[in-house]
C-alpha positions as CSV (number, residue, x, y, z in Angstrom):
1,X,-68.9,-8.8,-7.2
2,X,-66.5,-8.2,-10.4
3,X,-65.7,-4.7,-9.0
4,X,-64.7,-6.4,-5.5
5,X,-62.6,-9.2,-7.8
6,X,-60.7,-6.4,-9.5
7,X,-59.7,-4.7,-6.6
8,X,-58.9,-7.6,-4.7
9,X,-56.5,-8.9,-8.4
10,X,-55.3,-5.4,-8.4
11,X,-54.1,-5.4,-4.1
12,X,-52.3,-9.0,-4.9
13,X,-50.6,-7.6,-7.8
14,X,-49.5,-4.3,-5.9
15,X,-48.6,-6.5,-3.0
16,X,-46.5,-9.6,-4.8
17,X,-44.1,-6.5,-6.1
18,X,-43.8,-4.6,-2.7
19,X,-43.0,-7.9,-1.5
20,X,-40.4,-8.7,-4.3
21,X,-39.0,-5.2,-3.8
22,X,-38.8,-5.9,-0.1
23,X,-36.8,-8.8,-0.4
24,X,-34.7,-8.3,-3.9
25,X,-34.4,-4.7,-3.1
26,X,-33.1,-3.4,-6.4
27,X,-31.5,-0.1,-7.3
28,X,-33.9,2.4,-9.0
29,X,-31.3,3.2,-11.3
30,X,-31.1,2.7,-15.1
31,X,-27.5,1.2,-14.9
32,X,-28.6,-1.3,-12.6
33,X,-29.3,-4.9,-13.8
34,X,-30.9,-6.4,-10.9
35,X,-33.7,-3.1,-11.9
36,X,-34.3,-4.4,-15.2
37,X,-35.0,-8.1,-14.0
38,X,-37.7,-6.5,-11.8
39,X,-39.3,-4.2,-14.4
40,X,-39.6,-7.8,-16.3
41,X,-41.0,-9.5,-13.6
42,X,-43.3,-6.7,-13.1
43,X,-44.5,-6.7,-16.6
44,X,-45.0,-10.6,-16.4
45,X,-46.9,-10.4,-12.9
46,X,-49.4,-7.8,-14.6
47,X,-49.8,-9.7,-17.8
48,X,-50.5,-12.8,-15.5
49,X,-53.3,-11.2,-13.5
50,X,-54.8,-9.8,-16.5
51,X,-55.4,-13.1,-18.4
52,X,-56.7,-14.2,-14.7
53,X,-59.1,-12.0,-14.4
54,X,-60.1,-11.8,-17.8
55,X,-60.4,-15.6,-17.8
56,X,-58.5,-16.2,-21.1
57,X,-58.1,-19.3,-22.9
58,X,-54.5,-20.7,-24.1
59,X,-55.7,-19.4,-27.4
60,X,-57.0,-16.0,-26.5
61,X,-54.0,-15.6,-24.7
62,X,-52.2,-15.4,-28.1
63,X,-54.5,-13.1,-30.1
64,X,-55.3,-10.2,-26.9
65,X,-54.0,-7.3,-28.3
66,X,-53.2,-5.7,-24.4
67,X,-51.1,-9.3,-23.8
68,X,-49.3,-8.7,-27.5
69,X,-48.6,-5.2,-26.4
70,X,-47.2,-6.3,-23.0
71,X,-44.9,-9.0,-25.3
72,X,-43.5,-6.4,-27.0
73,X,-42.9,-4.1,-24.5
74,X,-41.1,-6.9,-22.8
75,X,-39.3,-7.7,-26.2
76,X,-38.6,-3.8,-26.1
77,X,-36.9,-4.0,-23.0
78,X,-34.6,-7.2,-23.6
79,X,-33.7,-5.3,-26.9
80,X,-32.4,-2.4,-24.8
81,X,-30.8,-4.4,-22.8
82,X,-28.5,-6.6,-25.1
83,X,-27.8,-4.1,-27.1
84,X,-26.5,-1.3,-24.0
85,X,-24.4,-4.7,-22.9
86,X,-22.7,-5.0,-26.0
87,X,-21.7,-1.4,-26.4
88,X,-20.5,-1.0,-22.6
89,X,-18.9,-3.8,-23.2
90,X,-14.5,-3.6,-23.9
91,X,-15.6,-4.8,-27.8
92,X,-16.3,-1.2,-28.4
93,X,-14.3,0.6,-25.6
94,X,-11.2,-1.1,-25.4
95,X,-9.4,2.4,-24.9
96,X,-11.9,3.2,-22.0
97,X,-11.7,0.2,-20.1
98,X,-7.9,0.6,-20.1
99,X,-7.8,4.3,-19.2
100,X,-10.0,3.5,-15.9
101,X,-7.1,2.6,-13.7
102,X,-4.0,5.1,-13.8
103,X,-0.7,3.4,-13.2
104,X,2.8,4.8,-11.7
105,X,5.2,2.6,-13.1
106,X,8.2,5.6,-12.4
107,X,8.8,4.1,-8.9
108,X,11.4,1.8,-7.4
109,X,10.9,-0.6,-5.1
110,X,13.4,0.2,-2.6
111,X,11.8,3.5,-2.0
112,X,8.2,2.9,-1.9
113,X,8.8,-0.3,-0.1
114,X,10.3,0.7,3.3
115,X,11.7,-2.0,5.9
116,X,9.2,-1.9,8.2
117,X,9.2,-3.4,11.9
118,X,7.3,-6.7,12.0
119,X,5.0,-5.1,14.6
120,X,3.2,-3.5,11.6
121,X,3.2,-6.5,9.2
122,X,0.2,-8.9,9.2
123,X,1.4,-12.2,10.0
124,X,-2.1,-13.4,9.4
125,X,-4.0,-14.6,7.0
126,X,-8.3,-14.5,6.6
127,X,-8.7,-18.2,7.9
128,X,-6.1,-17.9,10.2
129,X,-8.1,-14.9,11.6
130,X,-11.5,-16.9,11.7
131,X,-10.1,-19.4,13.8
132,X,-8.7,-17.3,16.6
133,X,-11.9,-15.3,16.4
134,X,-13.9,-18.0,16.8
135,X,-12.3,-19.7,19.8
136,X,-12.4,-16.2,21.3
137,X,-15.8,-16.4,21.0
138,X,-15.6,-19.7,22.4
139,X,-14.5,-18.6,25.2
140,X,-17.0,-15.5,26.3
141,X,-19.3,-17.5,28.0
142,X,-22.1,-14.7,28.8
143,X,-22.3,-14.1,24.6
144,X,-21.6,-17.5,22.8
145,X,-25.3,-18.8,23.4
146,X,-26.7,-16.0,21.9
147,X,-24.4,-14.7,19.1
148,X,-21.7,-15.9,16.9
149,X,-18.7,-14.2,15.2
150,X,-19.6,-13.1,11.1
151,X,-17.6,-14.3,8.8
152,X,-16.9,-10.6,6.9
153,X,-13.1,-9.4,9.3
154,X,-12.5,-6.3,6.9
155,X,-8.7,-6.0,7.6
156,X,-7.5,-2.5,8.4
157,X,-5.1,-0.4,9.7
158,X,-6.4,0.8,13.6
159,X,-4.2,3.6,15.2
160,X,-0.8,2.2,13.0
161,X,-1.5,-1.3,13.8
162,X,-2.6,-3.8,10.7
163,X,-6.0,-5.7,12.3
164,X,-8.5,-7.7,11.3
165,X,-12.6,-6.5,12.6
166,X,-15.6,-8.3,12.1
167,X,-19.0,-8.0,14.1
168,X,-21.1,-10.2,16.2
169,X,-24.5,-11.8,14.7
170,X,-27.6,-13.2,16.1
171,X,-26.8,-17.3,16.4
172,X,-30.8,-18.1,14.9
173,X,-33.5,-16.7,14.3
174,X,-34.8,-17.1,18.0
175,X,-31.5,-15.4,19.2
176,X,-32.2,-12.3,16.9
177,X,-36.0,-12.0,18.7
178,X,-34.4,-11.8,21.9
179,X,-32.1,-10.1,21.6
180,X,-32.6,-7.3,18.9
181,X,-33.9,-4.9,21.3
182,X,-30.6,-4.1,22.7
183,X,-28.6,-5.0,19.8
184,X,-25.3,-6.8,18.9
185,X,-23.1,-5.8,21.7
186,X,-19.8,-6.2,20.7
187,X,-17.1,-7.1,17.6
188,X,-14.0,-8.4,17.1
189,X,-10.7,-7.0,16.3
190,X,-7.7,-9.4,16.1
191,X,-4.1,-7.5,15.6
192,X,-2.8,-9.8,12.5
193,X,0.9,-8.5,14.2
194,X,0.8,-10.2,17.6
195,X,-2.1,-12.2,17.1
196,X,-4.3,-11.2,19.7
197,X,-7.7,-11.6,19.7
198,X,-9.8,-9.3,21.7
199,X,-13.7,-9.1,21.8
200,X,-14.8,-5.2,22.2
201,X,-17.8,-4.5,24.0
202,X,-19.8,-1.6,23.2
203,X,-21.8,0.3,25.3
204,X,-24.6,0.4,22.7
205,X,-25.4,-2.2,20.6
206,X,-24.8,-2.5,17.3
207,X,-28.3,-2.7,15.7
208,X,-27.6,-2.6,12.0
209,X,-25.9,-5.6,11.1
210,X,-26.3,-8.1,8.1
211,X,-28.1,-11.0,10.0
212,X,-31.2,-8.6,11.0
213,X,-34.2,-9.9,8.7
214,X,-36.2,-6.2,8.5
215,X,-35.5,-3.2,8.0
216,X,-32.4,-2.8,10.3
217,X,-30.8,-5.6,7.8
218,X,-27.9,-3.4,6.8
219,X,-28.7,-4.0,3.3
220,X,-32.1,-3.2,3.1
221,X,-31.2,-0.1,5.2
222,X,-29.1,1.3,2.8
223,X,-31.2,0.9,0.1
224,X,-34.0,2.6,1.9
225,X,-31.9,5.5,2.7
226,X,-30.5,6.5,-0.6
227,X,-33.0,4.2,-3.5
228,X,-31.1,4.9,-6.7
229,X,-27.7,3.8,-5.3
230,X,-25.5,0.7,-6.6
231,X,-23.8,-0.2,-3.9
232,X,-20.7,-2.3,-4.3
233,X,-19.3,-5.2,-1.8
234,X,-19.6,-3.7,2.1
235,X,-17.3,-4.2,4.4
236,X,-17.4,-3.2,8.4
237,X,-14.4,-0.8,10.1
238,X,-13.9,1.0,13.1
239,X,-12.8,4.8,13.1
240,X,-9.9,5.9,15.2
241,X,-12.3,5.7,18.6
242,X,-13.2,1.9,17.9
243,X,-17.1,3.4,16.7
244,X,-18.0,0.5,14.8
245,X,-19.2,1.7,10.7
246,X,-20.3,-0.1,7.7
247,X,-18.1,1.2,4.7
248,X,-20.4,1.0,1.3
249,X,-18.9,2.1,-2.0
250,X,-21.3,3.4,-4.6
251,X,-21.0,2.1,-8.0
252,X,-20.2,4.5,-11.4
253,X,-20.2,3.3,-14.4
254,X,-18.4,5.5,-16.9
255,X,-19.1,3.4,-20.0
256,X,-22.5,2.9,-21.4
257,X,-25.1,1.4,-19.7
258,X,-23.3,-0.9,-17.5
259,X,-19.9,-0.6,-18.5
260,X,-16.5,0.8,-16.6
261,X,-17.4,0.3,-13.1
262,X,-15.6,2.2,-10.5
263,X,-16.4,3.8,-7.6
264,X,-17.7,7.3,-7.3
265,X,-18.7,8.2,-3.6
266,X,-19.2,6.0,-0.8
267,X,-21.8,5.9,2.7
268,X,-20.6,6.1,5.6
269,X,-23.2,4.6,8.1
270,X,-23.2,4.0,11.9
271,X,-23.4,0.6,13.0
272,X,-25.1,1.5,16.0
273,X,-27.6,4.3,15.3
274,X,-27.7,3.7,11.2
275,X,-26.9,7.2,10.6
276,X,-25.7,7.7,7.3
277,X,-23.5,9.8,5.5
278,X,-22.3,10.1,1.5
279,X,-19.1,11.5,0.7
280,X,-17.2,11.5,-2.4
281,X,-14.0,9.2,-3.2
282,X,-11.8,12.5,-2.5
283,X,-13.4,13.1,0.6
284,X,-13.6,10.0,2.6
285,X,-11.8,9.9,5.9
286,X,-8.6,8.7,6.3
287,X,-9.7,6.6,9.1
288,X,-11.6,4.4,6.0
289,X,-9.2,2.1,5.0
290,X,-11.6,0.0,2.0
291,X,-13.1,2.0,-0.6
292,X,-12.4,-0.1,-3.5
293,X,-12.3,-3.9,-3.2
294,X,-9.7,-6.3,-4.0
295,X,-11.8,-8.0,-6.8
296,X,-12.8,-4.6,-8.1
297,X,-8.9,-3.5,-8.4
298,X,-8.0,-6.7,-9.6
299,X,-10.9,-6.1,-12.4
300,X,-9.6,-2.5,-13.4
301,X,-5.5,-3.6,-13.5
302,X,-6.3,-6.1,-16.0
303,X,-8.3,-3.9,-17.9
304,X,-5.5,-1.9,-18.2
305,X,-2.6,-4.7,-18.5
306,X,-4.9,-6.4,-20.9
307,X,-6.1,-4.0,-23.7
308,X,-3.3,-1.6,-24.3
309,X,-3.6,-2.5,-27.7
310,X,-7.1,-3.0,-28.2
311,X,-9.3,-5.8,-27.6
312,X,-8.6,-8.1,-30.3
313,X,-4.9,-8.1,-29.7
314,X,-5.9,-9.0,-25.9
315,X,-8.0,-11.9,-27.2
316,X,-5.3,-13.3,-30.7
317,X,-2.2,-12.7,-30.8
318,X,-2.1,-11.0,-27.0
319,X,1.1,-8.8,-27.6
320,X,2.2,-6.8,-24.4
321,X,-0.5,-8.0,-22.6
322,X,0.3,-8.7,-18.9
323,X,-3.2,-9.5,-16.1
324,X,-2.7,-10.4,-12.3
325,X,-1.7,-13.7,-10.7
326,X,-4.3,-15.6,-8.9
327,X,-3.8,-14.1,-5.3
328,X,-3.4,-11.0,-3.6
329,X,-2.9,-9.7,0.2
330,X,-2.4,-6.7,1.8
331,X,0.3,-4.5,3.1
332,X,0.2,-1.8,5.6
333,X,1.8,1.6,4.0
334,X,1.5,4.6,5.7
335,X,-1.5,4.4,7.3
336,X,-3.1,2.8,4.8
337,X,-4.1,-0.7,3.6
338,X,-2.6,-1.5,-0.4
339,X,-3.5,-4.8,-2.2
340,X,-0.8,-6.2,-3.6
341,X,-0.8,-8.7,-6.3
342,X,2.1,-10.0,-9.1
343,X,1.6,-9.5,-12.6
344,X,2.5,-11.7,-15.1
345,X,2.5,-12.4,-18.9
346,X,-0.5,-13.5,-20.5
347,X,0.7,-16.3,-22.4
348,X,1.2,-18.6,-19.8
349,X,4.9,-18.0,-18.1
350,X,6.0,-19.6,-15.1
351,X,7.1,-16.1,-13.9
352,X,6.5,-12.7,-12.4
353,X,7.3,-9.6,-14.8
354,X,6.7,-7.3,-11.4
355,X,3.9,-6.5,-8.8
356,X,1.5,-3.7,-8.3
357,X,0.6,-2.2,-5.5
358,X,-3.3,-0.8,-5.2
359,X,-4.6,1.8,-2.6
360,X,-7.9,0.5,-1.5
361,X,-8.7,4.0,-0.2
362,X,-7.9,6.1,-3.0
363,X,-7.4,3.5,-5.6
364,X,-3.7,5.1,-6.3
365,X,-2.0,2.5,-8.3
366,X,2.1,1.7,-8.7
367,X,3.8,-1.5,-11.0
368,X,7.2,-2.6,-10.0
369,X,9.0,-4.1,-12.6
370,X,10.7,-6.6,-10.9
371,X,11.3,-10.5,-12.5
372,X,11.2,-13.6,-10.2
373,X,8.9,-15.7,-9.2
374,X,5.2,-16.6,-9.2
375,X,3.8,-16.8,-5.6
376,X,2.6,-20.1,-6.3
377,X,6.4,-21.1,-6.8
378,X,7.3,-19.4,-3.8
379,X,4.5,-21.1,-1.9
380,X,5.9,-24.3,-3.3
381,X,9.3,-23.7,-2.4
382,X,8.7,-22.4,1.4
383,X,6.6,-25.5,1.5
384,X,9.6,-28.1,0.0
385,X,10.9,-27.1,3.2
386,X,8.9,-28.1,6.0
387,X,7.4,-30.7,3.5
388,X,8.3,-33.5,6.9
389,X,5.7,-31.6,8.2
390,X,3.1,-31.1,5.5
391,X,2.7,-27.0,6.5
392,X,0.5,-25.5,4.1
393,X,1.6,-21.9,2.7
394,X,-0.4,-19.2,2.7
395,X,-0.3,-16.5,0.3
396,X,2.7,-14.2,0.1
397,X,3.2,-10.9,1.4
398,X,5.6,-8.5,-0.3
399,X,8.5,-7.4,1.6
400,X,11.6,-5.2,1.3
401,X,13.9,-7.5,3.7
402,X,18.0,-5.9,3.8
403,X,17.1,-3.9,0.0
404,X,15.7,-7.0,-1.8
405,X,12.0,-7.6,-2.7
406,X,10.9,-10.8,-0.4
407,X,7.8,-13.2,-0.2
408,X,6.9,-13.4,3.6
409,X,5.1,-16.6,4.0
410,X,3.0,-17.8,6.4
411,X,3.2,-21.6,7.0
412,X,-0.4,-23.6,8.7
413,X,-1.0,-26.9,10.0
414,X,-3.9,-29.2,9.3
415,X,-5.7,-27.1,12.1
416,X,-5.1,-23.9,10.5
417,X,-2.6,-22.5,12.6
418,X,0.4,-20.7,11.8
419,X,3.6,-23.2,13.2
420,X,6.4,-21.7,10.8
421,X,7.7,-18.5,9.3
422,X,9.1,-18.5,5.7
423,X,11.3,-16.0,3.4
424,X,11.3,-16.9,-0.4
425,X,13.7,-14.3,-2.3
426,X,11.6,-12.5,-5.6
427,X,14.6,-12.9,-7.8
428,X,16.5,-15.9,-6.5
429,X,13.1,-18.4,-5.2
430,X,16.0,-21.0,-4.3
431,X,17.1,-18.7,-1.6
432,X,14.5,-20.0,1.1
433,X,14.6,-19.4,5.3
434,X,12.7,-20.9,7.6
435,X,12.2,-20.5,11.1
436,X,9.6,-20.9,14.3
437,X,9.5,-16.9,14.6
438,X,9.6,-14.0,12.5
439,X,13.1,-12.9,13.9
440,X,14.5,-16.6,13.5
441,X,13.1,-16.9,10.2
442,X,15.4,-13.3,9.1
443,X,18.2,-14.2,10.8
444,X,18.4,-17.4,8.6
445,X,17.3,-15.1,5.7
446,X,19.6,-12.7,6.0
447,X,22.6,-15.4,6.5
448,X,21.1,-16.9,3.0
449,X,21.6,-13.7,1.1
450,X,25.7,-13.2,2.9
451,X,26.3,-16.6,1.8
452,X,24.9,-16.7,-1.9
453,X,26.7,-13.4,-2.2
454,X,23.5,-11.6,-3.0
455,X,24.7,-9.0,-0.5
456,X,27.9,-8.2,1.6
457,X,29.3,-7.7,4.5
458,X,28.7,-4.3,5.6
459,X,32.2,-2.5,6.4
460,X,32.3,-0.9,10.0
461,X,33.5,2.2,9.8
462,X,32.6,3.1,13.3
463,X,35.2,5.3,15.5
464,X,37.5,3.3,18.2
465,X,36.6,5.6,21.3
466,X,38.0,5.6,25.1
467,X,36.2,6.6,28.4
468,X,37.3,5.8,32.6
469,X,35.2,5.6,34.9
470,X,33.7,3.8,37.8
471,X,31.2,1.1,37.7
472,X,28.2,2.0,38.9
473,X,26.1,-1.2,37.5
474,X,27.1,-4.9,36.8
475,X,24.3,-6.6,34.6
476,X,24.5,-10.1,33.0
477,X,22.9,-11.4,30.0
478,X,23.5,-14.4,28.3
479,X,23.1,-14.0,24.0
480,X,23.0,-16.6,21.6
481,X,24.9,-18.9,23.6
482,X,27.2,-16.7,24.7
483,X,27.4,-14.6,28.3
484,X,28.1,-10.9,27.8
485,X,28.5,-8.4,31.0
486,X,26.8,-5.2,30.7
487,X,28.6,-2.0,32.6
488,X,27.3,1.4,33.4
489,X,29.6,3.7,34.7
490,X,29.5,6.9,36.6
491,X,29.9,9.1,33.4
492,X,26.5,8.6,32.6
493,X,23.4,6.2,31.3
494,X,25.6,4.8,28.4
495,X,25.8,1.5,28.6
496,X,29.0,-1.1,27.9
497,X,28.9,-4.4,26.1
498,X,31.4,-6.7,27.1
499,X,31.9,-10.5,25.9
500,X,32.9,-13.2,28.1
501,X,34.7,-14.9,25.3
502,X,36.4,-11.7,24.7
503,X,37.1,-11.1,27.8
504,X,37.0,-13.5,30.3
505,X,38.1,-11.4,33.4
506,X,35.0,-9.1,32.9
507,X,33.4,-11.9,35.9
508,X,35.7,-10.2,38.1
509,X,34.6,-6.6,37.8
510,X,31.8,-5.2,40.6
511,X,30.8,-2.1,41.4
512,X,33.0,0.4,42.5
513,X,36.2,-0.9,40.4
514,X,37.7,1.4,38.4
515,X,37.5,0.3,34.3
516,X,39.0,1.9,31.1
517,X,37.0,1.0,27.7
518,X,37.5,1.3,24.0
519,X,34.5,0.7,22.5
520,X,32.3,1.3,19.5
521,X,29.3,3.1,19.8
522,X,26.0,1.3,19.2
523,X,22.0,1.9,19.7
524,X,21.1,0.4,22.4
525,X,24.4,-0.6,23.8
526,X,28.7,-0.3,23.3
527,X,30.7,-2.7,21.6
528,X,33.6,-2.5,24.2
529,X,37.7,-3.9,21.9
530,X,39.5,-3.6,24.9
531,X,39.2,-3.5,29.1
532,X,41.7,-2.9,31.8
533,X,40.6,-2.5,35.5
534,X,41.9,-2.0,38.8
């Protein structure tokens, strides 16, 4: 009967830390904290069931010599532990900390920073992107009973377009038993540039997702698959034929126990079939656009902002020492997704000393040193303008708008959509455009920077040139207000701008007349100075 009481303690033990396992899933890995908390609870479980089935008194408890030698392995093992946090800790390794993260400050602004067409800027924000996701869900009546949009939308750039994926999940637990066998069967990408929302069906099913409860939970997956990794924040992403992946960064911590985390290789697994793949930071795809989180990045520029002279100094007198604002957002630069955040002085300025910009693939870093404004005061300002309205700003992006660094401001009503456009100059925050769209909203900007005398008038030095010919297309077009005539004439495609208010008797011309120009030459179409027909 005590043999069958043994085995039976011995089973429960075994089985309460499979289960805990199961369910905490911990990284076998010595750097790993969450693996230290389990070898404690393992120690405590077997001490447990030994006083149980040794039937010890409170006192006995005290004086067993296996129980004191569990207490001190335990003791052992906090020790350890304390002490390996201590020393990984920036106390001792200032210098290390601060050499994690290298930073190009030889760069200027203008050059990195390209004007870029607003088709490739995302005018979106993460809520904004929620709410158009959801209501697209709202709206797919075969799939909003059984599954509901996640809440993760990894933005990324998709085949030179900034967007915005997330996946599907299982609305309740009843929905997942029904429907697991097939799988999730779609996601949702959102271009942040047009703000379209489009549900993507797939035909087969995602089955790995993070609201499966066994072993197809994408968590407990990956652990599975590869036991001794430390896997960082996931996040989900589509490769260039809209094959739906889960993106997971391994952890490496290059300073003591658990100190200097970065990011050392990162899996690659299949949504759909859970096939995984480990590659190092040098050697992901480029079609991976999040390698290295925003938090993370955020983490390792302060590091190195923060303890250029040590530790103390970034804790006393704090000399030179510059950290991150309390935002970031992302900008699309060659085919990649940056972070970009301002940085600003430690002790407590109202202003911006410059910005960095942070490659989430390759975690390439650059710091602008440009003064102006925190994006709180920018958010402030753009919102001082609508203020009738009570629009709330969203966080800035950082634009180069006609050579000058820009906040590009989103701004929301109470429902959380986007009503207004906003332009908040870096250096001069007083400078502030507003408009219904993005091209309104620059026009003013752009007027702003003429006016304050920020910037010029830009001297046309195009050529006076003459061409005759016969009309061949009459097209009319009215511009701003104003009614302008287009001509083509037999010479060729070019086509001929001509103003009403310039020239009035352009209403008389059809096809077939005979016309002399002199005109400036143009992209799309002529200037036309002068006109005589007959």
């Amino acid at each position: 009967m005590k043999k069958k009481i043994k085995g039976f303690l011995i089973i429960g033990v075994l089985l309460f830390i499979a289960i805990y396992y199961y369910i905490a899933i911990p990284a076998i890995n010595i750097h790993s904290q969450e693996v230290w908390y389990f070898g404690l609870v393992v120690i405590l479980i077997i001490g447990v069931f030994y006083a149980i089935k040794r039937k010890l008194s409170l006192s006995e408890v005290r004086t067993d010599k296996v129980l004191k030698g569990f207490g001190l392995v335990i003791g052992a093992l906090v020790v350890v532990f304390l002490v390996g946090s201590l020393l990984s800790s920036p106390i001792f390794n200032a210098k290390k900390y601060q050499q994690l993260m290298k930073v190009d400050e030889d760069v200027n602004f203008t050059d990195d920073i390209q004007e870029v067409s607003f088709d490739k800027i995302p005018l979106l924000d993460k809520d904004s992107a929620e709410i158009l996701g959801d209501r697209k869900m709202g709206s797919m009546v075969d799939m909003v009973s059984q599954f509901e949009a996640d809440s993760i939308y990894s933005q990324i750039n998709y085949q030179g377009t900034p967007v915005r994926v997330t996946p599907l999940r299982y609305a309740s637990l009843i929905k997942w038993f029904t429907n697991r066998g097939e799988g999730i069967p779609a996601y949702i990408k959102i271009n942040m540039a047009n703000q379209k929302a489009e549900i993507v069906k797939l035909e087969e099913g995602i089955k790995y997702t993070t609201s499966e409860h066994f072993n197809r939970n994408i968590y407990r997956h990956l652990r599975f698959t590869n036991p001794t990794y430390i896997y960082g924040e996931l996040s989900f992403e589509i490769d260039e034929e809209g094959t739906p992946y889960w993106i997971a960064p391994v952890k490496d911590f290059k300073i003591g126990l658990f100190g200097g985390e970065t990011v050392g290789k990162v899996v690659l697994c299949n949504a759909i079939t859970g096939e995984c793949e480990t590659v190092k930071v040098g050697d992901v795809p480029t079609w991976v656009d999040r390698v290295f989180s925003a938090d993370l990045l955020i983490k390792l520029f302060d590091y190195h902002g923060t303890l250029k002279r040590g530790f103390f100094n970034s804790v006393l007198s704090q000399k030179d020492c510059l950290e991150t604002t309390d935002g970031y957002n992302y900008l699309a630069l060659d085919d990649d997704v940056w972070m970009y955040t301002g940085v600003t002085s430690v002790n407590g300025d109202q202003s911006n000393v410059g910005f960095a910009l942070c490659n989430q693939r390759t975690m390439e870093t650059k710091y602008y040193e440009i003064e102006g404004a925190t994006e709180s005061a920018a958010m402030g300002s753009a919102e001082g303008q609508v203020q009738h309205l009570k629009y709330q700003a969203t966080f800035p992006l950082l634009l180069n708008i006609s050579g000058e660094p820009t906040y590009f401001i989103a701004l929301k009503d109470d429902a959380g959509l986007v009503k207004k456009y906003a332009m908040v100059n870096v250096q001069k925050y007083q400078i502030v455009a507003t408009g219904d769209s993005v091209s309104q909203c620059e026009e003013e900007y752009l007027t702003l920077l003429l006016s304050s005398g920020i910037k010029e008038v830009a001297k046309d030095e195009r050529v006076v040139e003459e061409v005759t010919g016969t009309v061949t297309t009459v097209a009319q077009a009215v511009l701003d207000g104003s009614s302008h005539y287009y001509l083509v004439l037999d010479d060729g495609d070019e086509i001929y701008d001509v103003s009403v208010v310039d020239f009035i008797e352009v209403v008389k011309i059809k096809e077939g007349d005979n016309v002399t120009l002199e005109y400036k030459k143009g992209e799309e179409a002529h200037l036309v100075m002068s006109l005589e027909y007959n």
